[in-house]
N, C-alpha and C positions, 0 to 999 in steps of 0.2 A: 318411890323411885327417886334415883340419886343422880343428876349428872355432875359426872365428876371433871367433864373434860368436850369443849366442844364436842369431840369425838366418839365420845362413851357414855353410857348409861349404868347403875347398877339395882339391881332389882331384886328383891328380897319378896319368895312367893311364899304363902305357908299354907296354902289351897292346891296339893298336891295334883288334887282331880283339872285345875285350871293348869297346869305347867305349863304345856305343848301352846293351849291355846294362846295363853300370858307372852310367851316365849317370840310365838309366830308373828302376834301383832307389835309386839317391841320392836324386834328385827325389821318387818313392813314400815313401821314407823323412822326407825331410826337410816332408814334404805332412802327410804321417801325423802326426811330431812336433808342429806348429804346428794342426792338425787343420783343417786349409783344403782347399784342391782345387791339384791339380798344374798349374793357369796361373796360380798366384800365386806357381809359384817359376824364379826367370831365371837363365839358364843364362847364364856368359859365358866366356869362352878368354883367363883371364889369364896367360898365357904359356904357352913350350913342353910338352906334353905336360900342362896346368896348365889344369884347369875349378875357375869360383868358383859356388856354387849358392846363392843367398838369397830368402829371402821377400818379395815383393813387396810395399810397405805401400800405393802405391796398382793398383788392378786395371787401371788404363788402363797403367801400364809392363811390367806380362806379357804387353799383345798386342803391346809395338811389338816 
């Protein structure tokens, strides 16, 4: 685990079968840390095996 940025995280899984779970608790974590609600933080697949997770600063870019 990387943070790269107050506001971000980046996470490297190579435990296919843990993704979702990896993924859930990151997001819960990094929700919790910024003390917001888990649709203000975006998940994105910055390369192989390679998720970026940050906080949203506006609420209309966590639903696109």
């Amino acid at each position: 685990m990387t943070f790269d940025t107050n506001n971000s995280v980046t996470l490297k899984i190579w435990d296919r079968s843990a993704l979702h779970h990896t993924l859930d608790t990151a997001v819960s974590d990094l929700s919790a840390r910024h003390n917001t609600t888990k649709c203000r933080i975006a998940v994105t697949c910055s390369g192989p095996n390679t998720f970026t997770l940050s906080v949203c600063e506006d609420l209309a870019l966590a639903s696109a």
